[in-house]
N, CA, C and O atoms as a Tripos MOL2 file, in Angstrom:
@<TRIPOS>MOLECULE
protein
  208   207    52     0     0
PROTEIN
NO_CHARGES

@<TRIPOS>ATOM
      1 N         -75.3840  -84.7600  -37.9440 N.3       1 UNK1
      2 CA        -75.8230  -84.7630  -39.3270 C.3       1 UNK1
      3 C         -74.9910  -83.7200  -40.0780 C.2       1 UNK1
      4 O         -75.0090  -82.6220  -39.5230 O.2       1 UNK1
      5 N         -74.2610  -83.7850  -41.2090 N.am      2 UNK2
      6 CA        -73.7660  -83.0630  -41.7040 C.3       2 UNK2
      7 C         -74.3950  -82.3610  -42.8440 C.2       2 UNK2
      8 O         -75.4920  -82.7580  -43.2370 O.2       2 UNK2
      9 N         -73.7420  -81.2370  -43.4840 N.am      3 UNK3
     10 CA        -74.7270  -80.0960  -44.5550 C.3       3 UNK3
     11 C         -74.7980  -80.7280  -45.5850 C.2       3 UNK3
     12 O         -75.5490  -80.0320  -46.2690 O.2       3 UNK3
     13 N         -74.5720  -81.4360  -46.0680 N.am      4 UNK4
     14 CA        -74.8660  -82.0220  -47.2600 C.3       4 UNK4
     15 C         -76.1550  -83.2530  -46.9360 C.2       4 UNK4
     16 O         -77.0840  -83.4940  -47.7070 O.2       4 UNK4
     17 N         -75.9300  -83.8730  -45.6950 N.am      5 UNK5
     18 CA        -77.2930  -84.0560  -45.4970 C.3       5 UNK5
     19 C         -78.6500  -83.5080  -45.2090 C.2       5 UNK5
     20 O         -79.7780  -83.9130  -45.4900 O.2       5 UNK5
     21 N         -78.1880  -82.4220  -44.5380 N.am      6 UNK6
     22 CA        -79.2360  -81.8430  -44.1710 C.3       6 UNK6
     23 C         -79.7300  -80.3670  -45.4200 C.2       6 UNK6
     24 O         -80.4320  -79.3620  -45.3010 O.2       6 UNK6
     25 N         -78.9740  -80.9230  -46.4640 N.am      7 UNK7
     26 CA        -79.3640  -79.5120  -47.8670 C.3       7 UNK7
     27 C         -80.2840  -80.6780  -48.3090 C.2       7 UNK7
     28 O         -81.5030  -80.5360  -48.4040 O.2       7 UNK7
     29 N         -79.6620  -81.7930  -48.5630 N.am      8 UNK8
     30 CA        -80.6170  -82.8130  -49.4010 C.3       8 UNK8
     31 C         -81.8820  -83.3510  -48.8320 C.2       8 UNK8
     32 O         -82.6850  -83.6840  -49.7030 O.2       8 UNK8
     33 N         -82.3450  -83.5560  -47.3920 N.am      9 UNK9
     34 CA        -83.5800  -84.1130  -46.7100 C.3       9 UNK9
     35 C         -84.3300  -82.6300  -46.5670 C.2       9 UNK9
     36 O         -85.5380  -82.7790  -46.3830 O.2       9 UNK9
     37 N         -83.7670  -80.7650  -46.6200 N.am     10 UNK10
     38 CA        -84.2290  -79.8550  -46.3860 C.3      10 UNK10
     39 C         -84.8940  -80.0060  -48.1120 C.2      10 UNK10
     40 O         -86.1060  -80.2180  -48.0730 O.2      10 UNK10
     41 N         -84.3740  -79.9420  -49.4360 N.am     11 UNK11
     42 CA        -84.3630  -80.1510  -50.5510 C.3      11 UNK11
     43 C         -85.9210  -81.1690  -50.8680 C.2      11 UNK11
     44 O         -86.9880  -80.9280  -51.4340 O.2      11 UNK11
     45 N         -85.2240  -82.6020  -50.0260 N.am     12 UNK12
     46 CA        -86.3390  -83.7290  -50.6280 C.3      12 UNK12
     47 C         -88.3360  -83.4390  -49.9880 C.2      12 UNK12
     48 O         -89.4220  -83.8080  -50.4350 O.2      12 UNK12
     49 N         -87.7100  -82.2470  -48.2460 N.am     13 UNK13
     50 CA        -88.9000  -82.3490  -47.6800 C.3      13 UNK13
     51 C         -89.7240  -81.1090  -48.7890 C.2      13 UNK13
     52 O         -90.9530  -81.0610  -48.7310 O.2      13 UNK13
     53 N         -89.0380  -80.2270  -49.6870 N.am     14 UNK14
     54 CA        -89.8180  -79.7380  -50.1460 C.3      14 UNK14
     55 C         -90.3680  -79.3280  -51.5140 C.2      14 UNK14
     56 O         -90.9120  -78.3790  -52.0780 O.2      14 UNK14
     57 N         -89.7930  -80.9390  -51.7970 N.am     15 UNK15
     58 CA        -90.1530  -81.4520  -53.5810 C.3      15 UNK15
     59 C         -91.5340  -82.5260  -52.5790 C.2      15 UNK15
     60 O         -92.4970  -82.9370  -53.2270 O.2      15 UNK15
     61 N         -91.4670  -82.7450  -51.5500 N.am     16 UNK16
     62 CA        -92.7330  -83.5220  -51.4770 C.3      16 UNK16
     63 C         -93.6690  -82.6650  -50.4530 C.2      16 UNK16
     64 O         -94.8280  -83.0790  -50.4160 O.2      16 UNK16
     65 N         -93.4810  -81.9310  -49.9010 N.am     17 UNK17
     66 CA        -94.8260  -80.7520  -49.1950 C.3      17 UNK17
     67 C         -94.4300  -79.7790  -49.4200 C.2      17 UNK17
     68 O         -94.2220  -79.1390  -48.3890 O.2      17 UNK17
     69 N         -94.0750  -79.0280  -50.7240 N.am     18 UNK18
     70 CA        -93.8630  -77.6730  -51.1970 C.3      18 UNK18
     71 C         -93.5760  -76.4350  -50.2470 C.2      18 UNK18
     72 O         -94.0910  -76.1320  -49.1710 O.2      18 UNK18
     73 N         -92.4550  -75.7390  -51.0960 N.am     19 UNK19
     74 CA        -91.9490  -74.7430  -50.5330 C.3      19 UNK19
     75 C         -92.7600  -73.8370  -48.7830 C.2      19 UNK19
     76 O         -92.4730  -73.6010  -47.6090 O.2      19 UNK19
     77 N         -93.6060  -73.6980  -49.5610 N.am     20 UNK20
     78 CA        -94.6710  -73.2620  -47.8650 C.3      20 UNK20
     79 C         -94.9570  -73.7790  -47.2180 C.2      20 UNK20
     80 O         -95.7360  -73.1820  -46.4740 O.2      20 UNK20
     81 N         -94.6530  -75.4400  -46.7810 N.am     21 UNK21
     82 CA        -95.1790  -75.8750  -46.1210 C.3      21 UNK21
     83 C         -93.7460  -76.4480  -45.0140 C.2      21 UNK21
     84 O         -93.8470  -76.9980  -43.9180 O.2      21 UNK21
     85 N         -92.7950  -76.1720  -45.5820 N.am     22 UNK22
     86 CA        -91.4140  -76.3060  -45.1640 C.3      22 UNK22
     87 C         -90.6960  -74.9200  -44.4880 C.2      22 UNK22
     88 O         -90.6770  -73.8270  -45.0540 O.2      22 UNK22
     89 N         -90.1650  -75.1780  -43.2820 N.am     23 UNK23
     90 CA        -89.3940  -73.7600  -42.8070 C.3      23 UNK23
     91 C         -88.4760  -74.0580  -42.1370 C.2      23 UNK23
     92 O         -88.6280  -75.1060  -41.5100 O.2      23 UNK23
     93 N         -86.9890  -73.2330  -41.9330 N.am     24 UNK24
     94 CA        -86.2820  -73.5180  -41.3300 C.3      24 UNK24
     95 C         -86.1320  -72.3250  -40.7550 C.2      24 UNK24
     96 O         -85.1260  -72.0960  -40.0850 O.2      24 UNK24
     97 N         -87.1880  -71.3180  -40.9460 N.am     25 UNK25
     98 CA        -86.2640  -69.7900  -40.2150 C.3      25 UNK25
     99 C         -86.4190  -69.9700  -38.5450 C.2      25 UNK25
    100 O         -87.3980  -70.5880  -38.1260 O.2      25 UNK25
    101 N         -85.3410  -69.3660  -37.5140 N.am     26 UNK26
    102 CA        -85.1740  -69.2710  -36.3800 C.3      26 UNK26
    103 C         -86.4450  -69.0400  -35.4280 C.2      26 UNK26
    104 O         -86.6380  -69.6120  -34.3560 O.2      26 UNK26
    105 N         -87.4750  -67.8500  -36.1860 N.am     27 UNK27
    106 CA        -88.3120  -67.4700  -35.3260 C.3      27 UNK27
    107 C         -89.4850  -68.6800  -35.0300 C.2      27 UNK27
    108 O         -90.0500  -68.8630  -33.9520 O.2      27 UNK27
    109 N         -89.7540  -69.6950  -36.6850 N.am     28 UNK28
    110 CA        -90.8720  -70.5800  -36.6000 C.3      28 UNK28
    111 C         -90.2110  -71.4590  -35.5520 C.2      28 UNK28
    112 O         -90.6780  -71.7500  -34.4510 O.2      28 UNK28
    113 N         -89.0670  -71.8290  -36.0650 N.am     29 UNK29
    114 CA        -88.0150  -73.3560  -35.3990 C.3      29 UNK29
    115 C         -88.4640  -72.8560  -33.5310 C.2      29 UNK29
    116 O         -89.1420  -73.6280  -32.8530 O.2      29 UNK29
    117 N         -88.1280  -71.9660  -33.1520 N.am     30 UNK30
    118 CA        -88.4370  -71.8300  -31.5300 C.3      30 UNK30
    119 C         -89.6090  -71.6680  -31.4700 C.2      30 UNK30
    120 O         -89.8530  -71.7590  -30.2670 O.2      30 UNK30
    121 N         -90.7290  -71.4400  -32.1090 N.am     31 UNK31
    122 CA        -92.0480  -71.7310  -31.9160 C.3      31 UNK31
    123 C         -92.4520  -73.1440  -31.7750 C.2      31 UNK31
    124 O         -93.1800  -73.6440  -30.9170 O.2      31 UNK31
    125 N         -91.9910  -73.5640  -32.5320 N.am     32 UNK32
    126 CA        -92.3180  -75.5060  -32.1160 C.3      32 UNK32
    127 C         -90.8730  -76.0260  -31.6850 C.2      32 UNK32
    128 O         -90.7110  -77.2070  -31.9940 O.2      32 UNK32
    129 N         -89.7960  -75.4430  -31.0560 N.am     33 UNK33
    130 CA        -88.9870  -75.8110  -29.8310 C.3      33 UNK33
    131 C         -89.4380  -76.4750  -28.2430 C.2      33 UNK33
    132 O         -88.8370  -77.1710  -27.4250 O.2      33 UNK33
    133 N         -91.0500  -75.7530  -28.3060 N.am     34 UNK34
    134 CA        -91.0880  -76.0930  -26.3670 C.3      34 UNK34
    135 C         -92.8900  -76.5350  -26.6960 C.2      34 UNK34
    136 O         -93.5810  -76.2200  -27.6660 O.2      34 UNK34
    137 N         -93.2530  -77.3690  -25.4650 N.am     35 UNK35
    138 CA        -94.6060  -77.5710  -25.3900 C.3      35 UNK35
    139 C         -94.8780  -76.8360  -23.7700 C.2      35 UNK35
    140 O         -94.5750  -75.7800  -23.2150 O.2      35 UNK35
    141 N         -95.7710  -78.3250  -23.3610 N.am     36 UNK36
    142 CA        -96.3000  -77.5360  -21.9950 C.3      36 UNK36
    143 C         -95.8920  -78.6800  -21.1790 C.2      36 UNK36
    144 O         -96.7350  -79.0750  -20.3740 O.2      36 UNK36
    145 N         -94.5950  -79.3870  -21.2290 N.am     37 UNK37
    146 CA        -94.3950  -80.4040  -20.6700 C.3      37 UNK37
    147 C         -93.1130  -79.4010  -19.7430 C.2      37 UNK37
    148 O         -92.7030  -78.2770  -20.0320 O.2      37 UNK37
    149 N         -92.7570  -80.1890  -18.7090 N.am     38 UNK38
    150 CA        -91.5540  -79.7960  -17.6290 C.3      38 UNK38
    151 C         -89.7760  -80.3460  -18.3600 C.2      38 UNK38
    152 O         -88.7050  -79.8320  -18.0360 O.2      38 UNK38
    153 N         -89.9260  -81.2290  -19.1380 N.am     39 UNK39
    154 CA        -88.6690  -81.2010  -20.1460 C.3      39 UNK39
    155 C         -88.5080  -79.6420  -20.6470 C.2      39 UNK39
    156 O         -89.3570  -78.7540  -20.7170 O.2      39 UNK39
    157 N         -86.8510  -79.6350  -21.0280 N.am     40 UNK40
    158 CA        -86.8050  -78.4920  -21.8530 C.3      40 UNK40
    159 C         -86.8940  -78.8290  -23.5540 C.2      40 UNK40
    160 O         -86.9730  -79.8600  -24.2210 O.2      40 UNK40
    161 N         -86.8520  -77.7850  -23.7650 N.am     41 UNK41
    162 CA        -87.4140  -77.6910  -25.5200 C.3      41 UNK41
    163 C         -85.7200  -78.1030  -26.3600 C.2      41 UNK41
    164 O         -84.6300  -77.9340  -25.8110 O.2      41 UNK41
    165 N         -85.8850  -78.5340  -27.4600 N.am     42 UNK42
    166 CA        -85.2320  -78.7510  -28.3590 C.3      42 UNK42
    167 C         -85.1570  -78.2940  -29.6420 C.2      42 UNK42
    168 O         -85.8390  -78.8770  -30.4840 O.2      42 UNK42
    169 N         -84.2980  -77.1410  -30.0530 N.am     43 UNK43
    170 CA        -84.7150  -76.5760  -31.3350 C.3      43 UNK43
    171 C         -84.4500  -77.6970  -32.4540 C.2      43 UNK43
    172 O         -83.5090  -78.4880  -32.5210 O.2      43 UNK43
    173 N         -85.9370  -77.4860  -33.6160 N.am     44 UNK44
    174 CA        -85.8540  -78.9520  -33.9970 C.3      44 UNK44
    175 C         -84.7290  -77.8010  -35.6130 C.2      44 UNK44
    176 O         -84.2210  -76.6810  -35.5600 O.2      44 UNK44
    177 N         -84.7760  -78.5060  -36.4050 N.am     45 UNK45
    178 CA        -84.1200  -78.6880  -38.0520 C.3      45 UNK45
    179 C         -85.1390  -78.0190  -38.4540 C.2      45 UNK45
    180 O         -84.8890  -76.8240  -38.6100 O.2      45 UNK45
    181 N         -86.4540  -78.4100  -38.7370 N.am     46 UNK46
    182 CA        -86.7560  -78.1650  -40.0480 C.3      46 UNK46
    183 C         -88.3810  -78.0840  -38.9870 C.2      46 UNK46
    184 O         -88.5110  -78.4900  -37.8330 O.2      46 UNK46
    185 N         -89.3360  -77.4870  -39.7880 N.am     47 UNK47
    186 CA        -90.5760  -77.7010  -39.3680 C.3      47 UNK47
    187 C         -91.5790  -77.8520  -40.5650 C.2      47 UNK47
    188 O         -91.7530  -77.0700  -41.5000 O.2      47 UNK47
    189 N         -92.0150  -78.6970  -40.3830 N.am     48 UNK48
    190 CA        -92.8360  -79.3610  -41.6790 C.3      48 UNK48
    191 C         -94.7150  -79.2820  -41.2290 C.2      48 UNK48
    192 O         -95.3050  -79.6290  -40.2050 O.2      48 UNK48
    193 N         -95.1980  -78.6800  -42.4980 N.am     49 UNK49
    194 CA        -96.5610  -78.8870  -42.3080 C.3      49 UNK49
    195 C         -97.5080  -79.8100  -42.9830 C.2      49 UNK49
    196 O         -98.7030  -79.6680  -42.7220 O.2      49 UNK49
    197 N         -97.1470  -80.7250  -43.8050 N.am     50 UNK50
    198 CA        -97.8690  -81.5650  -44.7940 C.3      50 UNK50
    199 C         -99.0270  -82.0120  -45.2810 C.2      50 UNK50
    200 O         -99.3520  -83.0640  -44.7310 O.2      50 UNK50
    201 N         -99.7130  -81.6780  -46.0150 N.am     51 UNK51
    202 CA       -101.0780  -81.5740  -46.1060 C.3      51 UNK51
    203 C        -101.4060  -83.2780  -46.3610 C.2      51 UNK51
    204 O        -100.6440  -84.2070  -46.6280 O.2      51 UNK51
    205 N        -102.8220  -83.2240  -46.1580 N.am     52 UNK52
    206 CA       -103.5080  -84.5450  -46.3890 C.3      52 UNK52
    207 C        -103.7990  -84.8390  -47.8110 C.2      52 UNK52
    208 O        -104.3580  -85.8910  -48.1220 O.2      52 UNK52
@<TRIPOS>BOND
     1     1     2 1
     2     2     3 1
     3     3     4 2
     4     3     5 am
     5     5     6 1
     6     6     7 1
     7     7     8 2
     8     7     9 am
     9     9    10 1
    10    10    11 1
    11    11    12 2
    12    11    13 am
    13    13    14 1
    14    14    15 1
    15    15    16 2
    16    15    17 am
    17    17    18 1
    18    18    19 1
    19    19    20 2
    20    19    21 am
    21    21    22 1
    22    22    23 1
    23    23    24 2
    24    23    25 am
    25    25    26 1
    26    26    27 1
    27    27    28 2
    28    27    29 am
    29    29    30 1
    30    30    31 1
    31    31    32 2
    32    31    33 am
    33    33    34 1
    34    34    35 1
    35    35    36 2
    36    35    37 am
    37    37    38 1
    38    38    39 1
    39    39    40 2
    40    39    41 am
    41    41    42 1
    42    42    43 1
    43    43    44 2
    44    43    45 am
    45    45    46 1
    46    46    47 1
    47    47    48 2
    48    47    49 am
    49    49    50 1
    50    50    51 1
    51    51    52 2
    52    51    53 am
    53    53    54 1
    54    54    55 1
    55    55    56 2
    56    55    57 am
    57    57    58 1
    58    58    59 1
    59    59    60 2
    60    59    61 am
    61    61    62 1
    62    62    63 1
    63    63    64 2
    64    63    65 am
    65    65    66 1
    66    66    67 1
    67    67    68 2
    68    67    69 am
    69    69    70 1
    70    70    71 1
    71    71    72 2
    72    71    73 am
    73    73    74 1
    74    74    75 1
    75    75    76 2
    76    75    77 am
    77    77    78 1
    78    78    79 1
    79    79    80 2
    80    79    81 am
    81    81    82 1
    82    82    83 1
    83    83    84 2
    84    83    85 am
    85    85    86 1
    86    86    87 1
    87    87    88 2
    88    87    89 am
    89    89    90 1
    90    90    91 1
    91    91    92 2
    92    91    93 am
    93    93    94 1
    94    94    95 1
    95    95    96 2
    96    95    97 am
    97    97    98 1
    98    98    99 1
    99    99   100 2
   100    99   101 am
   101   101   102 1
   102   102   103 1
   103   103   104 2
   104   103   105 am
   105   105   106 1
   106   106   107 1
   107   107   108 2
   108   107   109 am
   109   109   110 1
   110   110   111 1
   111   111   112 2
   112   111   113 am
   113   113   114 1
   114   114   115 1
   115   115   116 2
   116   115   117 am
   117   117   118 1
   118   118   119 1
   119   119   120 2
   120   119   121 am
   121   121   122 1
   122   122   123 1
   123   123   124 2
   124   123   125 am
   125   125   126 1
   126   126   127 1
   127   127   128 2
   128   127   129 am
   129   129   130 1
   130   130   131 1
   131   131   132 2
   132   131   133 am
   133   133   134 1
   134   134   135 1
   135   135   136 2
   136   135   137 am
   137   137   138 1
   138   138   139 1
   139   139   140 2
   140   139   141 am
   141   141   142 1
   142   142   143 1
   143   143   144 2
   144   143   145 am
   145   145   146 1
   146   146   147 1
   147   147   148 2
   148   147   149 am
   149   149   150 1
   150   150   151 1
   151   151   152 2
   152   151   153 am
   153   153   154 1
   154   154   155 1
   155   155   156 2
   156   155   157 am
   157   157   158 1
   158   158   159 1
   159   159   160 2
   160   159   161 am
   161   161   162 1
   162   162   163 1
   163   163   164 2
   164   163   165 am
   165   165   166 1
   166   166   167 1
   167   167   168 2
   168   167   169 am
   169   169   170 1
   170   170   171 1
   171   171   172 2
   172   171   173 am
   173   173   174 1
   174   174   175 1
   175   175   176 2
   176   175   177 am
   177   177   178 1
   178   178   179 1
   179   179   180 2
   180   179   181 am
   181   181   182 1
   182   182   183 1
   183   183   184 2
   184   183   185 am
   185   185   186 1
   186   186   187 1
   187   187   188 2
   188   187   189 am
   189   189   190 1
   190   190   191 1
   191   191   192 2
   192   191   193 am
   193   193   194 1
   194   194   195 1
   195   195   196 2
   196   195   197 am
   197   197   198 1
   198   198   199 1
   199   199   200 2
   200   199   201 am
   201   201   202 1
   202   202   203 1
   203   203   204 2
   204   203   205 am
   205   205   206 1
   206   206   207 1
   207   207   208 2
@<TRIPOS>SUBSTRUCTURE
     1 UNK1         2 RESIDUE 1 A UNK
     2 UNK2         6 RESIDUE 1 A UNK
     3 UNK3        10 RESIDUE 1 A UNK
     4 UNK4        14 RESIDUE 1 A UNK
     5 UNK5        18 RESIDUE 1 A UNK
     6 UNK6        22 RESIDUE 1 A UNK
     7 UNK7        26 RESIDUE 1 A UNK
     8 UNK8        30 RESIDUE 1 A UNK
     9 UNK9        34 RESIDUE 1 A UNK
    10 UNK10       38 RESIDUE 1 A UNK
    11 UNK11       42 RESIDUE 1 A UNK
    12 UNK12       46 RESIDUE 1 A UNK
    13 UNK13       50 RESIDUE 1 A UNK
    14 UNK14       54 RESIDUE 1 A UNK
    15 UNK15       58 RESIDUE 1 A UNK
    16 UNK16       62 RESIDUE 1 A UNK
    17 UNK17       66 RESIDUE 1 A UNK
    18 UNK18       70 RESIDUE 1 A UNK
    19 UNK19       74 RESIDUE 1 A UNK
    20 UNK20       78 RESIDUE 1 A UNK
    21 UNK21       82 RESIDUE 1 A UNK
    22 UNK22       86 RESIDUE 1 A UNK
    23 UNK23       90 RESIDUE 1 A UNK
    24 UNK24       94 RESIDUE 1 A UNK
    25 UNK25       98 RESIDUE 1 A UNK
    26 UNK26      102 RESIDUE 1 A UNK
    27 UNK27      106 RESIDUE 1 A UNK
    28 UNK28      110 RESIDUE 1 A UNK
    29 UNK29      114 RESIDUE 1 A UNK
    30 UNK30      118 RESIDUE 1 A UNK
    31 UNK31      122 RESIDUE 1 A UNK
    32 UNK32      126 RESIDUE 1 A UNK
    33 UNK33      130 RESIDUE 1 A UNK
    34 UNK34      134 RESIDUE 1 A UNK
    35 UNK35      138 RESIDUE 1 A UNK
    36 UNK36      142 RESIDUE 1 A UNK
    37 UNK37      146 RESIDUE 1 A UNK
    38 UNK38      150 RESIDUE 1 A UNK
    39 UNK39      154 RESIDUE 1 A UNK
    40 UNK40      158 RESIDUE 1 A UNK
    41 UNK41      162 RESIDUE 1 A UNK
    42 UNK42      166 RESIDUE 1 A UNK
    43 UNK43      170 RESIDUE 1 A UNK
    44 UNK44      174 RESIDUE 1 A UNK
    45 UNK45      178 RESIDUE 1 A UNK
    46 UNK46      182 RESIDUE 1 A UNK
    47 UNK47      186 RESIDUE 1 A UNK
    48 UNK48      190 RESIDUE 1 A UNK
    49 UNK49      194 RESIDUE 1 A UNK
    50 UNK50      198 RESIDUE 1 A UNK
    51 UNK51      202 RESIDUE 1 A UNK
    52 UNK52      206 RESIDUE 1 A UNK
């Protein structure tokens, strides 16, 4: 994925679940990187919280 995609879907996720509910900093991103499964973790892009 290149930066211009990923400024514009980082951009669109947070004209539709507002600024706080959107994060890309390092420390959240490796918090929801790993579960409790025996796969390894994948640091994701973006972590989204979206309300109902």
């Amino acid at each position: 994925m290149n930066h211009f995609m990923n400024t514009e879907i980082y951009s669109n996720l947070i004209k539709i679940c507002g600024a706080k509910n959107v994060s890309k900093s390092t420390k959240i991103l490796k918090s929801y990187s790993r579960d409790l499964s025996f796969f390894p973790g994948k640091l994701p892009i973006y972590v989204v919280w979206p309300k109902t």
